[in-house]
C-alpha positions as CSV (number, residue, x, y, z in Angstrom):
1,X,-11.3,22.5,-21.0
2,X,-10.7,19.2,-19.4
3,X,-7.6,18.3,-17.2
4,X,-5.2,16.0,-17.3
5,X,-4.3,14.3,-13.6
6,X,-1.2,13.3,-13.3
7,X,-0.9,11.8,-9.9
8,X,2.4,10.0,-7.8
9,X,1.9,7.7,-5.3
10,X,4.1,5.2,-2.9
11,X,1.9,2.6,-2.7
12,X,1.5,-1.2,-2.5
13,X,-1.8,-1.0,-4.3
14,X,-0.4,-2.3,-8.2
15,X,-1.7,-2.1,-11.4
16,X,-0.6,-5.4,-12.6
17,X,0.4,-9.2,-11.4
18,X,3.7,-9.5,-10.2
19,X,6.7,-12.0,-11.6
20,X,7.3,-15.2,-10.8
21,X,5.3,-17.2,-7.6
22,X,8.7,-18.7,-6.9
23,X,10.4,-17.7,-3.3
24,X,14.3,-16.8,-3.9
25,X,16.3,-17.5,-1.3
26,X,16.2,-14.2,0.2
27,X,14.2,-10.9,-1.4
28,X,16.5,-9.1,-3.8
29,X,16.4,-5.1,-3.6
30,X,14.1,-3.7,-6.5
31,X,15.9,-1.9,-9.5
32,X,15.2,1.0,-9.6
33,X,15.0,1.3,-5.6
34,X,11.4,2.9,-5.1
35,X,9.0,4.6,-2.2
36,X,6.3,2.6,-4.1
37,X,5.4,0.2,-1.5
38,X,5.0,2.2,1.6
39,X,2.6,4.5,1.5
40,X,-1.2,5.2,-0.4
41,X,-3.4,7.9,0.1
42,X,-4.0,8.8,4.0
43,X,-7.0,10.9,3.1
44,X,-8.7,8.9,0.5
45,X,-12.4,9.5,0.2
46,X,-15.4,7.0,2.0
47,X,-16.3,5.9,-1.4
48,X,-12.9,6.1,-3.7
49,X,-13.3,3.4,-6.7
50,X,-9.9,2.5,-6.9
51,X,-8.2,2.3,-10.7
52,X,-8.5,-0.6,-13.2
53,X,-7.1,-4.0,-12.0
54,X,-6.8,-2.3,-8.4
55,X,-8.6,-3.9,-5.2
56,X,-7.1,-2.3,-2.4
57,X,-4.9,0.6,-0.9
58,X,-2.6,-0.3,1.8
59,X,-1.2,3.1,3.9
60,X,1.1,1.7,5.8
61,X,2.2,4.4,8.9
62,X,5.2,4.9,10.7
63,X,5.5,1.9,12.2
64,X,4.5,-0.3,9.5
65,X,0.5,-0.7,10.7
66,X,-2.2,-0.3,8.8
67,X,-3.7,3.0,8.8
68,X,-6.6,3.5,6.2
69,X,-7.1,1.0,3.4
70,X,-8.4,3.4,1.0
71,X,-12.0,3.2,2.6
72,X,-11.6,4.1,6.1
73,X,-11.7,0.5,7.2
74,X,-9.1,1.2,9.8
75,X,-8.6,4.1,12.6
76,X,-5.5,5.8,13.0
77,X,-3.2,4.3,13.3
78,X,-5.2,0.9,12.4
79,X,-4.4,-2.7,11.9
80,X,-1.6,-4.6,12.8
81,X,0.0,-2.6,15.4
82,X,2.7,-4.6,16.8
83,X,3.2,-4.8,20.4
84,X,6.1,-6.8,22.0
85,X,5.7,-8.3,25.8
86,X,3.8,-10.4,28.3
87,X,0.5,-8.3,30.2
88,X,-0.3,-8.4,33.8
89,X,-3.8,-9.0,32.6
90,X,-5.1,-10.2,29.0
91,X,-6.4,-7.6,26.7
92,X,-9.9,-7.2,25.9
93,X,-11.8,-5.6,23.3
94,X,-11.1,-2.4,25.2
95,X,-7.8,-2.5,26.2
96,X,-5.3,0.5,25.0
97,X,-1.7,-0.2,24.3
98,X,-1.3,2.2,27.2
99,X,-2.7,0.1,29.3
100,X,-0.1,-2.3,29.7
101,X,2.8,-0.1,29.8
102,X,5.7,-1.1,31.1
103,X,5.6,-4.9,30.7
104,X,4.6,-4.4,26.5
105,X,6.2,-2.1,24.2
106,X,5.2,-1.1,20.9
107,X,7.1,-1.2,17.5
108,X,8.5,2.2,17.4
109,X,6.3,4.7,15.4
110,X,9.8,5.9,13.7
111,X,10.6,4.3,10.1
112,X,11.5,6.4,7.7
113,X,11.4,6.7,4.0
114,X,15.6,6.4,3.6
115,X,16.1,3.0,5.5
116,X,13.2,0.7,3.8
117,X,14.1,-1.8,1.2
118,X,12.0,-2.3,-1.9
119,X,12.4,-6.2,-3.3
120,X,11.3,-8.1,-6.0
121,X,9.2,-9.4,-7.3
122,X,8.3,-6.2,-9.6
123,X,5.2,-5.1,-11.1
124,X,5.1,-3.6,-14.8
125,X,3.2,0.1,-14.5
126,X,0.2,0.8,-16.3
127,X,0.3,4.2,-18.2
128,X,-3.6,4.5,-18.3
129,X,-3.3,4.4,-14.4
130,X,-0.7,7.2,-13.5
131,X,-3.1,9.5,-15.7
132,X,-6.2,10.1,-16.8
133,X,-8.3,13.2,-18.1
134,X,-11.1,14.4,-16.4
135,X,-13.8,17.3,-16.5
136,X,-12.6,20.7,-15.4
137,X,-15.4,21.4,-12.7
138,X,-14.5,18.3,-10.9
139,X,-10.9,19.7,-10.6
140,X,-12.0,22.7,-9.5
141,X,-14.5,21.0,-6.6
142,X,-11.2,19.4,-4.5
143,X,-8.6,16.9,-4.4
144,X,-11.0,14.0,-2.8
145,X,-13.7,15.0,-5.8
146,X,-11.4,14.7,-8.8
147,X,-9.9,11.3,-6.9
148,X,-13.5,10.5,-6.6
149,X,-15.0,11.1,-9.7
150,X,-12.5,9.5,-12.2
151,X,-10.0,7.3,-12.4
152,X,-6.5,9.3,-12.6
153,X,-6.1,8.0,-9.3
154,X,-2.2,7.5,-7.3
155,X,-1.2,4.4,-8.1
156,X,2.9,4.1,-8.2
157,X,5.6,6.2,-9.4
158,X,9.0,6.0,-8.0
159,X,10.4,8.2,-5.6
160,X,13.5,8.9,-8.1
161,X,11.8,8.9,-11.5
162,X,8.5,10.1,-10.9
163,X,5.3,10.4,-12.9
164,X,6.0,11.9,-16.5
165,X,3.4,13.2,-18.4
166,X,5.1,14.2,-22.3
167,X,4.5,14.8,-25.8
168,X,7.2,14.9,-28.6
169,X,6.9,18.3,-30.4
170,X,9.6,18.7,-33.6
171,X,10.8,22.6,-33.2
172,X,13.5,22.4,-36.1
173,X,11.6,24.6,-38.0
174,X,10.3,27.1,-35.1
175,X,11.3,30.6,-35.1
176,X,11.7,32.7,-31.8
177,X,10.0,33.3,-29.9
178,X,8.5,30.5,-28.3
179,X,6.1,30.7,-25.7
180,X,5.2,27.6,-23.0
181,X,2.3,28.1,-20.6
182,X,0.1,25.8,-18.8
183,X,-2.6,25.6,-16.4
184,X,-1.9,23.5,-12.7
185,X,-3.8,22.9,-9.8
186,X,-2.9,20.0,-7.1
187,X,-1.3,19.4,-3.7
188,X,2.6,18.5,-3.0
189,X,2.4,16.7,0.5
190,X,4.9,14.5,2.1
191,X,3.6,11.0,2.6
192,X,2.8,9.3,5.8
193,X,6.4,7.7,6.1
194,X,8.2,11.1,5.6
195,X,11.1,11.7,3.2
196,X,9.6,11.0,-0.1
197,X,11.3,14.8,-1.5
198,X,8.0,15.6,-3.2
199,X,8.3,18.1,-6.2
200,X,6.7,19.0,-9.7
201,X,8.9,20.2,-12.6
202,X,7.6,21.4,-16.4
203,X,10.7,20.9,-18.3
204,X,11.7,20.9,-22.1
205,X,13.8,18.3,-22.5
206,X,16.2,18.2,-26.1
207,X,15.4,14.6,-27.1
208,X,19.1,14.5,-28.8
209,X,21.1,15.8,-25.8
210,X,19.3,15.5,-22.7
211,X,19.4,18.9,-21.9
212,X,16.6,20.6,-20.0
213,X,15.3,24.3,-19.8
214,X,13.5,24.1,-17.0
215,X,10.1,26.2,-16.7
216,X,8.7,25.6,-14.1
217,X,10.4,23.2,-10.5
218,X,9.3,23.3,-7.1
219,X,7.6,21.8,-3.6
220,X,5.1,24.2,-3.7
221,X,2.1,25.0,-6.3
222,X,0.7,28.0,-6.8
223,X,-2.8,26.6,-8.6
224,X,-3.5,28.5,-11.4
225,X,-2.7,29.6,-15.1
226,X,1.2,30.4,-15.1
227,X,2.7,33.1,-16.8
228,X,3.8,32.3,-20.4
229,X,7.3,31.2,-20.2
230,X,9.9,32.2,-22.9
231,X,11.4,28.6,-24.7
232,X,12.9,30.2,-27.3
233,X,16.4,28.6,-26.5
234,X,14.6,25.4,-27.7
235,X,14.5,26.7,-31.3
236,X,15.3,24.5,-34.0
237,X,15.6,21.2,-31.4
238,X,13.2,18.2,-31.0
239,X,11.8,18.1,-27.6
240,X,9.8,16.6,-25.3
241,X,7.2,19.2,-23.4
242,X,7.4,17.0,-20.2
243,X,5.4,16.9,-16.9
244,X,6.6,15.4,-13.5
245,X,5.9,14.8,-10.3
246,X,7.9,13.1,-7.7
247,X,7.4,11.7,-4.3
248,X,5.0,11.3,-1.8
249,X,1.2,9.5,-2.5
250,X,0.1,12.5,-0.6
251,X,0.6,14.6,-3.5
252,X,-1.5,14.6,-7.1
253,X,-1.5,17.3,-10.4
254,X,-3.8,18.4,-12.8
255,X,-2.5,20.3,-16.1
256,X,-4.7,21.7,-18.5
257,X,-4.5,24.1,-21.2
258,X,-0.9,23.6,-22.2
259,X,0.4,25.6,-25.1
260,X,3.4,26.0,-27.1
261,X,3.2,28.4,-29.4
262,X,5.6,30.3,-32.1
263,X,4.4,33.0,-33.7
264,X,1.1,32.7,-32.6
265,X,1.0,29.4,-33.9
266,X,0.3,26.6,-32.2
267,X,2.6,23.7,-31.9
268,X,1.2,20.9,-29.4
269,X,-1.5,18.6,-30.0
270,X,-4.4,18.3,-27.8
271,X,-3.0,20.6,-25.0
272,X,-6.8,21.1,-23.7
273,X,-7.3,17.7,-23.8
274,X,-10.7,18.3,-25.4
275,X,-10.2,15.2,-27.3
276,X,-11.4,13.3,-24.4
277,X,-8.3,11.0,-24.2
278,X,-4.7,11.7,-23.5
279,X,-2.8,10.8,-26.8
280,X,-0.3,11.9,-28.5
281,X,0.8,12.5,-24.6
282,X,2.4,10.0,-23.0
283,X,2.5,8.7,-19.6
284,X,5.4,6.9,-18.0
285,X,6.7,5.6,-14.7
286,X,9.2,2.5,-13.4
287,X,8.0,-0.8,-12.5
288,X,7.1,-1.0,-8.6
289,X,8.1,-3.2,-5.9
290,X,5.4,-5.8,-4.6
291,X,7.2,-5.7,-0.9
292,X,8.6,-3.7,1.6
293,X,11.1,-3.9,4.2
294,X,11.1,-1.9,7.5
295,X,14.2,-0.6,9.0
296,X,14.7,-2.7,11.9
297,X,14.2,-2.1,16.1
298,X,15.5,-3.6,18.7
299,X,12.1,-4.5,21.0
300,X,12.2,-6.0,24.4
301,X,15.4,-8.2,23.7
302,X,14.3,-9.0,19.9
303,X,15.5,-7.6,16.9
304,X,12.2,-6.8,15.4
305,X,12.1,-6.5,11.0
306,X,8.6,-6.1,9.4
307,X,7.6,-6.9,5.7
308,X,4.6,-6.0,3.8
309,X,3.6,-8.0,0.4
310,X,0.7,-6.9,-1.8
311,X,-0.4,-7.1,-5.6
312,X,-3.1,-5.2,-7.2
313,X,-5.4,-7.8,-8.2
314,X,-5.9,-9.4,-5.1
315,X,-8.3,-8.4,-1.5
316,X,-5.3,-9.1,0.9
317,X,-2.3,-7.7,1.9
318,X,0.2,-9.9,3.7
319,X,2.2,-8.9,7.1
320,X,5.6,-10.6,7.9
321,X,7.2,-10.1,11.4
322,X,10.4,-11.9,12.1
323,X,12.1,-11.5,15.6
324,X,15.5,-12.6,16.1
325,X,17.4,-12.8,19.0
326,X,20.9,-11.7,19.5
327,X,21.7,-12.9,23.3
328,X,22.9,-15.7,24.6
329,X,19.4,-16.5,26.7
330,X,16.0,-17.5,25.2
331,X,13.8,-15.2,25.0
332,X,10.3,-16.0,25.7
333,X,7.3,-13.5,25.7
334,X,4.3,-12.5,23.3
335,X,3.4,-10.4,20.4
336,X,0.0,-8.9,20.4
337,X,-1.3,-7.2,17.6
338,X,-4.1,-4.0,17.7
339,X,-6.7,-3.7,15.2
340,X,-8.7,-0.4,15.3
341,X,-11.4,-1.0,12.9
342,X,-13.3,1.7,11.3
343,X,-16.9,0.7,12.1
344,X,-15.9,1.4,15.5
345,X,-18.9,0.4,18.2
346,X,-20.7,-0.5,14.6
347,X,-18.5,-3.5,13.9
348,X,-19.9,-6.6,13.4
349,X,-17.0,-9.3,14.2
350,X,-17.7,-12.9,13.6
351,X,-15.1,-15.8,13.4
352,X,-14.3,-17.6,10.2
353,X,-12.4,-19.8,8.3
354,X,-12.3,-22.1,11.4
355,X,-11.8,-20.0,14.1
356,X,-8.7,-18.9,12.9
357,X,-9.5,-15.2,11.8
358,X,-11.8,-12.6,11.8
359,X,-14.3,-11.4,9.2
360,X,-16.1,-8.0,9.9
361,X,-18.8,-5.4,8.5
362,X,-20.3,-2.3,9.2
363,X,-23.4,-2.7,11.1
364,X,-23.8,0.7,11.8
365,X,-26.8,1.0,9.5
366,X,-25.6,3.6,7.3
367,X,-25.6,3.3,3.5
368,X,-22.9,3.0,2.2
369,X,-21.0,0.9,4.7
370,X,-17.5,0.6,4.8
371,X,-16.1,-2.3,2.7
372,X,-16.1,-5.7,4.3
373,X,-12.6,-6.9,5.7
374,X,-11.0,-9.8,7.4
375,X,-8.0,-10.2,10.2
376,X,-6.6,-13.9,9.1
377,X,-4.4,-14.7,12.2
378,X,-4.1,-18.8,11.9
379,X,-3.3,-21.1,14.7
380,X,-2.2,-19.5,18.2
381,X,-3.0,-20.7,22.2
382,X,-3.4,-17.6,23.1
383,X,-7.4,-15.8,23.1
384,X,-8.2,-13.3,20.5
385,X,-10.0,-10.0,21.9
386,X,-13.3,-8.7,20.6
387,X,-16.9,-7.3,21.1
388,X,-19.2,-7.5,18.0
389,X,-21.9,-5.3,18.0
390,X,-25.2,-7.4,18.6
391,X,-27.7,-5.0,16.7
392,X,-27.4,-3.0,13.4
393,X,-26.9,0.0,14.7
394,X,-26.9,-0.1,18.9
395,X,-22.6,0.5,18.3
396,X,-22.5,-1.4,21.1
397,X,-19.3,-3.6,20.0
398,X,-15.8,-2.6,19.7
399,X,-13.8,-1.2,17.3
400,X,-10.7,-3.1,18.7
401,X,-9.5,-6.5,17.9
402,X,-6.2,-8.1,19.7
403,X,-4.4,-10.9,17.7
404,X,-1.8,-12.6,20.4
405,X,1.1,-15.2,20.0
406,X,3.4,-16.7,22.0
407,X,7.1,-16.9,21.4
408,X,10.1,-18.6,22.9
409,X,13.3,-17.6,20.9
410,X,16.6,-19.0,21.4
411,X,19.7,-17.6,21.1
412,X,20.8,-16.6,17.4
413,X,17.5,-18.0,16.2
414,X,14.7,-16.0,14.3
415,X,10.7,-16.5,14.9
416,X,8.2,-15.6,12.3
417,X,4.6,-14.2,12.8
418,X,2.3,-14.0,9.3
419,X,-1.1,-12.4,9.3
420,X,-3.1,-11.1,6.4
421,X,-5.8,-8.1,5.6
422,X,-8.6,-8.8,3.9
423,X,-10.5,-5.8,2.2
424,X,-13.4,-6.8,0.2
425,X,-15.2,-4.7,-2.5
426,X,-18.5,-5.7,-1.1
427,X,-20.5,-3.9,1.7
428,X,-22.5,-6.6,3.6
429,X,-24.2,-4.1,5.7
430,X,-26.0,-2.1,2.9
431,X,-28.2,-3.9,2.9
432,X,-28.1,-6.5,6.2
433,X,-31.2,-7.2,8.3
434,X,-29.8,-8.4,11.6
435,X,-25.6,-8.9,12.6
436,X,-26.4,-12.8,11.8
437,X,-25.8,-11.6,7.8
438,X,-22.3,-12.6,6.8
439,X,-19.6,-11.0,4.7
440,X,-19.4,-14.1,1.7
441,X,-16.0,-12.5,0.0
442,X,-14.8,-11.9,3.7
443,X,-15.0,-15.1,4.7
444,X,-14.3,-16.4,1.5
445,X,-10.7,-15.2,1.3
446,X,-10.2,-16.0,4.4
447,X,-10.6,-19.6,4.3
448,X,-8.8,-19.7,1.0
449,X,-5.7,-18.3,2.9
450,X,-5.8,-20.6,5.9
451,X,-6.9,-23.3,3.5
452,X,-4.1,-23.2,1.3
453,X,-1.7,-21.3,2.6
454,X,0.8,-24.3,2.0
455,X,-0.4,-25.8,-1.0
456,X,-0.8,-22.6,-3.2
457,X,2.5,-20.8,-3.3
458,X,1.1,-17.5,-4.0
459,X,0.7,-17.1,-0.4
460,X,3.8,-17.8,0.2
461,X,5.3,-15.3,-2.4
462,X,8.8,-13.8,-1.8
463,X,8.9,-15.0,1.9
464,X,12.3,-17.1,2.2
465,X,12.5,-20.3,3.2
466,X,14.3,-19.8,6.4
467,X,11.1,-17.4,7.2
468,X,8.5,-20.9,6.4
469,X,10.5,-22.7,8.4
470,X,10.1,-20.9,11.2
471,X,6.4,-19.5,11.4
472,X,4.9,-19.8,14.5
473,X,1.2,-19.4,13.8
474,X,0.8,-21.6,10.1
């Protein structure tokens, strides 16, 4: 029989376009609060095709860096690792964040699920991407083969409502006993920014009152058939046989061979999913955030707040960092920003978009590379840090980049840093002859950002106006 996946995720990676391109005043909280923009897959195979209308993954870490991308683009724990003071010496391709201990201090590697805000503007879930049926065998290989091989892939759930996989079955004229039982197989993880409560239920839910008999609830799966469970207290009620699974993007389900039977008779539709398709199933889930919020640190003197923005249908995800300072005395010093990127020695790191960010490949000769990617960091006085590799596979670059920008903040004021991720679907170094090739959608995107980052507002989207006002590097 074929399986139905029902996966959760937390992640910024949407299915659809967002609302409105207009900035309000300030982000308003997302109703209903959700974990949906913190966290993707961390383990996410080399060559995952992400679901329909989906570029890119974002798995944002503990302290709000960049740790995979859904490709391994990024090593742990990534891009955009914020880093608050002034060095002895500059950083250079090689430097550690170690290195420069006790005159620069990172963003703590602390956040936790319970203190991130969610805001607007929303994006409407897609039912065909919170679940899909796929072949038995490639349940049965693994979680990174059934991610691979179709396209019931984590996209966004909601930490509170979950994923719900359910089907309408009309017991009024069912006779005791009645007999559920199911086949699951999947993994209940917590997600990379912890707290996300993960657990799967198999309820039957009366449609008129809202009560549930409960046959199944958990944080831990047992994979497997499950022993027939008795329903009868369901007789003569219309129900909903309903799925769910809740929390972290860690965690995915497959169901299979679902039955309901009374009397030997069968009462569901399509419980094998043999017909190929999910219907008369239904799939459901709340509209997700496009941005989130850290919980905020004090850092060297600044109050330090970071905010991630991302929608589905486009290669870039957008990094916010505001600094404000509560004393009475300026506050001058620098942020400096790590990049670990996933080509390591391999990467091939060429400037773009006129010399204000980084476009990059994997040069390491391998087919297939890792997806092309750019580090857009705009204007700034102070040197970027990296070491391309200068042959298709010598590794003989770096696999760190250092963005760096000076700040002077006054008392009671607020500075504001804005960088953007590029992850492009193509692979420039499948087939490159020498490290002069260039990645075209790399560099593409990233002109388009530094090009219009003020004209076209969706650049802009849900940063305040008090945040434009006060960017330091655009």
């Amino acid at each position: 029989m074929r399986r139905s996946l029902v996966p959760l995720a937390l992640s910024a990676a949407f299915a659809t376009a967002c609302g409105s391109s207009s900035s309000p005043p300030s982000p308003p909280a997302a109703t209903p609060p959700s974990a949906s923009a913190v966290n993707a897959l961390a383990d996410l195979p080399q060559d995952l095709a992400g679901p329909p209308g989906t570029r890119s993954f974002w798995d944002l870490g503990r302290g709000f860096a960049l740790q995979n991308g859904g490709d391994d683009q990024f090593v742990f724990p990534g891009a955009m690792q914020l880093h608050l003071g002034v060095p002895a010496t500059p950083p250079t391709a090689d430097s550690l964040p170690g290195d420069f201990l006790p005159e620069v201090v990172p963003f703590p590697f602390d956040q936790s699920l319970g203190e991130l805000a969610f805001t607007t503007p929303l994006v409407a879930r897609d039912a065909a991407q919170l679940a899909s049926v796929v072949a038995s065998a490639n349940v049965l290989l693994g979680h990174e083969v059934v991610l691979a091989g179709s396209f019931g892939l984590p996209t966004a759930g909601g930490a509170a409502a979950g994923t719900r996989l359910a089907q309408a079955v009309d017991l009024t004229a069912a006779a005791p006993p009645l007999t559920l039982g199911w086949t699951h197989h999947g993994l209940l993880l917590d997600g990379t920014i912890p707290g996300a409560a993960t657990a799967w239920r198999v309820v039957v839910r009366d449609t008129a009152s809202g009560n549930e008999l409960v046959a199944y609830a958990g944080n831990v799966v047992a994979n497997g058939p499950v022993a027939p469970v008795d329903v009868s207290a369901m007789a003569g009620k219309r129900v909903s046989v309903l799925f769910e699974l809740r929390g972290s993007p860690r965690s995915f389900m497959a169901v299979d061979q679902v039955s309901l039977t009374a009397g030997g008779n069968e009462l569901l539709v399509n419980g094998g999913f043999e017909g190929g398709g999910l219907a008369p199933w239904s799939v459901s889930a709340p509209d997700q955030p496009c941005q989130v919020v850290s919980g905020k640190r004090t850092v060297q003197g600044l109050v330090v707040e970071r905010r991630v923005f991302a929608r589905p249908d486009r290669r870039w995800a957008r990094f916010v960092d505001r600094f404000q300072n509560p004393g009475t005395t300026t506050v001058t010093t620098q942020a400096s920003y790590l990049h670990e990127l996933g080509a390591l020695g391999d990467a091939v790191v060429q400037p773009s978009a006129g010399q204000k960010a980084l476009s990059a490949w994997d040069g390491s000769g391998f087919s297939p590379a890792r997806r092309d990617l750019a580090v857009v960091f705009g204007t700034t006085t102070l040197p970027v840090a990296f070491r391309s590799a200068t042959a298709i596979g010598l590794g003989d670059g770096s696999s760190g980049v250092w963005t760096r920008f000076p700040l002077s903040v006054p008392p009671g004021q607020t500075r504001v840093v804005v960088q953007f991720v590029v992850l492009a679907e193509s692979r420039t170094g499948d087939t490159a002859a020498s490290v002069a090739a260039r990645s075209v959608l790399a560099d593409q995107e990233a002109a388009a950002v530094v090009g219009n980052f003020w004209s076209d507002p969706a650049y802009r989207e849900a940063m305040t106006p008090e945040d434009q006002g006060v960017l330091v590097n655009f």
